[in-house]
C-alpha positions as a Python dict, from the first residue, in 0.01 Angstrom:
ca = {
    (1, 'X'): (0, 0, 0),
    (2, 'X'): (-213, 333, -1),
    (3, 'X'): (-497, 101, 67),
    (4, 'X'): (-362, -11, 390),
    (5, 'X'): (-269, 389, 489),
    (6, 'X'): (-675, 442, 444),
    (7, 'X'): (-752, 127, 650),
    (8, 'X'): (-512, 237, 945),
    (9, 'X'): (-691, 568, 940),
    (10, 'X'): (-1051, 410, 909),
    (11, 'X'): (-993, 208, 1188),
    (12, 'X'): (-840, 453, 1452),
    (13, 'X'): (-1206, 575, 1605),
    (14, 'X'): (-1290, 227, 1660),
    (15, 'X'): (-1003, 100, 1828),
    (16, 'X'): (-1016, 454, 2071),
    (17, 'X'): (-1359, 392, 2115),
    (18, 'X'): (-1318, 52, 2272),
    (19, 'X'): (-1065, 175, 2490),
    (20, 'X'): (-1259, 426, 2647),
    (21, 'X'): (-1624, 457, 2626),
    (22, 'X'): (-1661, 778, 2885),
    (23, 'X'): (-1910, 963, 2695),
    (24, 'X'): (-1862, 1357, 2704),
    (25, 'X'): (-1967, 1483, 2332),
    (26, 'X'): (-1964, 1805, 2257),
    (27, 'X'): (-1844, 2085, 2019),
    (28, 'X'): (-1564, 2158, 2239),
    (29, 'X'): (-1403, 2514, 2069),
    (30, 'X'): (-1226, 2631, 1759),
    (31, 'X'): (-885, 2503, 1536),
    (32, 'X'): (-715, 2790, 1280),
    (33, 'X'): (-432, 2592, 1149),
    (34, 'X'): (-86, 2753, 909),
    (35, 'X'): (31, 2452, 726),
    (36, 'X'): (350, 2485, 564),
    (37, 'X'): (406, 2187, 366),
    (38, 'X'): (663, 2042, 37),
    (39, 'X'): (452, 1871, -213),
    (40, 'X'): (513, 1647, -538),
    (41, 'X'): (329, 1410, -779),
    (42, 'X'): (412, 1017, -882),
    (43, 'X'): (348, 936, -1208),
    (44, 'X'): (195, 658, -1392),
    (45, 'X'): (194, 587, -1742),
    (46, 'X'): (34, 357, -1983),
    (47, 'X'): (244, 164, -2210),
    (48, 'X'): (204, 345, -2527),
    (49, 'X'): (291, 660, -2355),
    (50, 'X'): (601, 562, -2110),
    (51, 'X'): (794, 736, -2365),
    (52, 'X'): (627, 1111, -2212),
    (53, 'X'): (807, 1001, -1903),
    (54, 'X'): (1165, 1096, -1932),
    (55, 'X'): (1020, 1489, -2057),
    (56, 'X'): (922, 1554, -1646),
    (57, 'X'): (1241, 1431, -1535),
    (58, 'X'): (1356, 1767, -1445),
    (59, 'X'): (1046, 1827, -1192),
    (60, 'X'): (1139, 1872, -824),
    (61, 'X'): (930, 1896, -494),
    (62, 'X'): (808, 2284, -416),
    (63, 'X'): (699, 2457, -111),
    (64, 'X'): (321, 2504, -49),
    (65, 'X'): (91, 2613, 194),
    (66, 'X'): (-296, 2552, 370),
    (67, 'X'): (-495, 2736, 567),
    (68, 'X'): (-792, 2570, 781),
    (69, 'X'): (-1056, 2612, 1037),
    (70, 'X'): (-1225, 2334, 1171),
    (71, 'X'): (-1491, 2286, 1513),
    (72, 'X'): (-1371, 2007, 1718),
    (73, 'X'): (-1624, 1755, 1854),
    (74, 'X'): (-1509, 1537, 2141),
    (75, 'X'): (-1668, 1241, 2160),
    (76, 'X'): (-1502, 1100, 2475),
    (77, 'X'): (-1165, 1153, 2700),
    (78, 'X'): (-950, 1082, 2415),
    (79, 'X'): (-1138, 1079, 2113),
    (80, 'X'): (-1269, 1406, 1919),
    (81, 'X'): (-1370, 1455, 1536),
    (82, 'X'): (-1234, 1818, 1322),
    (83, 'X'): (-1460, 1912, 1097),
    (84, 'X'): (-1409, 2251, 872),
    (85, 'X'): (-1305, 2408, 559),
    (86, 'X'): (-972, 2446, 411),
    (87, 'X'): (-760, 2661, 128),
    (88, 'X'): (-484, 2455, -44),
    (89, 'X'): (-201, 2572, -287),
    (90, 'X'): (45, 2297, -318),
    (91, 'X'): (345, 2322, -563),
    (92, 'X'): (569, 2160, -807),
    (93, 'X'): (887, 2326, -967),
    (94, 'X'): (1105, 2237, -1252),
    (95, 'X'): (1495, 2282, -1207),
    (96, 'X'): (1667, 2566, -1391),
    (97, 'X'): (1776, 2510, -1739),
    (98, 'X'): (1984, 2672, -1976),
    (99, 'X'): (1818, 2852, -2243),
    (100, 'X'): (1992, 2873, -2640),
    (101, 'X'): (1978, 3130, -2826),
    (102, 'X'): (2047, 3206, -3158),
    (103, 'X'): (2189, 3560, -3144),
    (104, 'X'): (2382, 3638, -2834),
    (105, 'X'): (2294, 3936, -2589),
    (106, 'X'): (2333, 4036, -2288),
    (107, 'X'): (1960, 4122, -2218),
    (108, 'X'): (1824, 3772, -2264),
    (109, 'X'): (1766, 3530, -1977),
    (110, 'X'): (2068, 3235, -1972),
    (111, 'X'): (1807, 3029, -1760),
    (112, 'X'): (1413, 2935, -1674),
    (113, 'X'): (1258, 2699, -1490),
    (114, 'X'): (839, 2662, -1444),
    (115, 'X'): (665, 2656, -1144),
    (116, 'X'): (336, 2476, -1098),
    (117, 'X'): (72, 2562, -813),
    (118, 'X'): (-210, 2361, -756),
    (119, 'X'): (-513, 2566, -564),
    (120, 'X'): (-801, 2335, -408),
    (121, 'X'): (-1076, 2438, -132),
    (122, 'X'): (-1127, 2136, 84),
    (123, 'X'): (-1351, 1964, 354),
    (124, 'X'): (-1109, 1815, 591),
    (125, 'X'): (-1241, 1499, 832),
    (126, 'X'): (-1021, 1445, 1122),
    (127, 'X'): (-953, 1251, 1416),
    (128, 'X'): (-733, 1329, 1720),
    (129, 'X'): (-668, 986, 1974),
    (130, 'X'): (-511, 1150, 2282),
    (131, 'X'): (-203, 875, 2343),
    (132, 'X'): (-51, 1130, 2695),
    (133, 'X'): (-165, 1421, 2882),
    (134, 'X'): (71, 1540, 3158),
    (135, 'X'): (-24, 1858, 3339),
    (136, 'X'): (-70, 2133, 3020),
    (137, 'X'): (82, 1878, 2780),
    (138, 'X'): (-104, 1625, 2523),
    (139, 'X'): (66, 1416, 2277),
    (140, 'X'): (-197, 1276, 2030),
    (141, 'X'): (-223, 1069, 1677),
    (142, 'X'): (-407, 1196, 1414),
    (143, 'X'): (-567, 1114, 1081),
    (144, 'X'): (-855, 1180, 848),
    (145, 'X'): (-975, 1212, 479),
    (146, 'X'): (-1004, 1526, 307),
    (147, 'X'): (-1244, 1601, -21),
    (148, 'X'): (-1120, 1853, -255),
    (149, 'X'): (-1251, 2070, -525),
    (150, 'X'): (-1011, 2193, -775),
    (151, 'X'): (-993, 2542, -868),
    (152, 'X'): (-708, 2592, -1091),
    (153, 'X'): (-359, 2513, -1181),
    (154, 'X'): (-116, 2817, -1219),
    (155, 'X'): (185, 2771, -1419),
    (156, 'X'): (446, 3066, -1376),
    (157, 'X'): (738, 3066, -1621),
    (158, 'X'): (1025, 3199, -1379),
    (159, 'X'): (1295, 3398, -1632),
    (160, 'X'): (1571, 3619, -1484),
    (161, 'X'): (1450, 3934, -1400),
    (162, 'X'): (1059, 3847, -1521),
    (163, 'X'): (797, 3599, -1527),
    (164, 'X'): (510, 3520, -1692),
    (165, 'X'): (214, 3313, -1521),
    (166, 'X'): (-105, 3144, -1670),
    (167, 'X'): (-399, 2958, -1491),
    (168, 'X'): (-613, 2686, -1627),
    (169, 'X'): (-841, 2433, -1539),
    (170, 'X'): (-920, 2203, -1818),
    (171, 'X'): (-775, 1868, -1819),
    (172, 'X'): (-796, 1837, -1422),
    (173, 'X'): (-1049, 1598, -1220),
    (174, 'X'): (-1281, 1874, -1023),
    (175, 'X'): (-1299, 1656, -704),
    (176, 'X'): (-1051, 1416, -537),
    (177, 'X'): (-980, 1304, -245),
    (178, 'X'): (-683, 1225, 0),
    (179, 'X'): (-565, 1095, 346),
    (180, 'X'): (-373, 1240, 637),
    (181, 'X'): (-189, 1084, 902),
    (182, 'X'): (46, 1244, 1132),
    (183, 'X'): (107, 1263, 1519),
    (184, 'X'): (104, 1596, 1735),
    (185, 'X'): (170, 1796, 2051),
    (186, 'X'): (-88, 2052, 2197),
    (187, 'X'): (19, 2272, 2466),
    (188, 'X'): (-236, 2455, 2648),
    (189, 'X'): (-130, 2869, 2764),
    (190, 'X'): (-471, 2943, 2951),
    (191, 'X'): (-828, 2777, 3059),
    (192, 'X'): (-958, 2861, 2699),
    (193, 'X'): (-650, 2841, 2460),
    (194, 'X'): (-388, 2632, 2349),
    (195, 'X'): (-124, 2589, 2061),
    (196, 'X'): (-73, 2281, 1831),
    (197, 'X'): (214, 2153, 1631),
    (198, 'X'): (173, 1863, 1432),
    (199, 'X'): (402, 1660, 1160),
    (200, 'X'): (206, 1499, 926),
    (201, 'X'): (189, 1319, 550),
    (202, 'X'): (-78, 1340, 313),
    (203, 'X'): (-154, 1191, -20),
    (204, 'X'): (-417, 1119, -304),
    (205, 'X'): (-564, 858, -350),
    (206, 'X'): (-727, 996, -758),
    (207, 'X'): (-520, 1141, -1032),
    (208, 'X'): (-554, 1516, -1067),
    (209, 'X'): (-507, 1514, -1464),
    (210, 'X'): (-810, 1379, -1650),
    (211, 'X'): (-586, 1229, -1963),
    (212, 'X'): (-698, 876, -1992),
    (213, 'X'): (-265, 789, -2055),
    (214, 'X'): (-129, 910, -1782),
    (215, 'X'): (-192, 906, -1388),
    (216, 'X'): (-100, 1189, -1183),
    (217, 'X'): (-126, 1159, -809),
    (218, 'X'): (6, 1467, -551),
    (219, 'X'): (139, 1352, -233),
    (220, 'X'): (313, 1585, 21),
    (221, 'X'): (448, 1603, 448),
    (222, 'X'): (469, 1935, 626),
    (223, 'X'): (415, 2047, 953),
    (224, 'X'): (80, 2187, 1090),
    (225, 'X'): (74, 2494, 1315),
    (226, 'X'): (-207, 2600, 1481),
    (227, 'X'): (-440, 2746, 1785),
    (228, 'X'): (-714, 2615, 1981),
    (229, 'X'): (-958, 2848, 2122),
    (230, 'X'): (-1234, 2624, 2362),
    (231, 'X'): (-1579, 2735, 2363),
    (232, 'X'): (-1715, 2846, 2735),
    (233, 'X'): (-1852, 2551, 2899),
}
């Protein structure tokens, strides 16, 4: 199935391209995008190790966030390429659990759960397909592949009252890669400046863990926010 996601992204230039073949390419302005987004993993074990699986049970979807800028390139009326760089930090959380002790006090946490961030900085390929434009108005479809470079996990132990947090990045692939689609509005305010809002999903398509027994893959949907400032000309 994730096969066929990559394929309908692959082939959305070419089927825009034969649609309209009005040639205006240019670099056509700037995109800063605020990406608030909820994130997980899937999980894949090998036999001997299905047993591991029950242990991550308690793991829930988390909040994360990405920042990017990206130069867009039109290429004709309804067909431009976004090309940039990008900060992600994507999270996983673990439910609250109740913690035993063997002496009772009233000092000690009762619960803890762990929270897991994931930090990459990415080089986001995108294309926008223009489906409407009405007066200031665009409605568009969107998709692209993104490479990533890992930087480092962060695991933060959250206790009541304290925490305690840790980084590390052995045991993780340093690149991998992943797919977007989504669909958008962009509203322009002025000759030279417009806002964007766009709901998309995103998932990858290599495991982040390097341990040969299990397969860890992050997928995640969220909602990017953004401004486009056009170049004069």
């Amino acid at each position: 199935m994730k096969y066929y996601f990559l394929l309908l992204i692959l082939m959305l230039p070419m089927a825009a391209m034969a649609q309209d073949t009005t040639r205006v390419r240019r670099f056509t302005g700037l995109v800063l995008a605020f990406i608030p987004q909820y994130s997980y993993r899937s999980l894949h074990y090998d036999a001997d190790s299905r047993w591991l699986e029950s242990m991550r049970d308690n793991e829930m979807p988390n909040t994360g966030i990405k920042a990017r800028a990206q130069v867009r390139y039109r290429i004709n009326d309804r067909i431009a390429l976004l090309s940039g760089v990008e900060y992600a930090n994507l999270g996983i959380k673990t439910r609250f659990e109740d913690l035993q002790w063997i002496s009772e006090a009233d000092n000690l946490p009762q619960k803890s759960r762990t929270i897991y961030r994931y930090k990459f900085l990415a080089l986001p390929l995108h294309i926008n397909y223009i489906l409407t434009a009405r007066d200031n108005l665009r409605v568009y479809a969107g998709g692209g592949v993104t490479t990533s470079v890992f930087l480092s996990r962060k695991t933060k132990v959250d206790l009541r009252d304290d925490h305690h947090a840790s980084a590390k990045t052995v045991g993780f692939a340093k690149f991998s890669w992943s797919a977007t689609i989504g669909a958008g509005l962009e509203y322009m305010v002025g000759q030279r400046f417009s806002i964007r809002a766009e709901p998309f999903i995103e998932h990858y398509f290599n495991s982040i863990v390097t341990d040969d027994h299990i397969r860890e893959y992050l997928f995640s949907f969220g909602l990017s926010t953004g401004v486009f400032w056009a170049f004069k000309g």
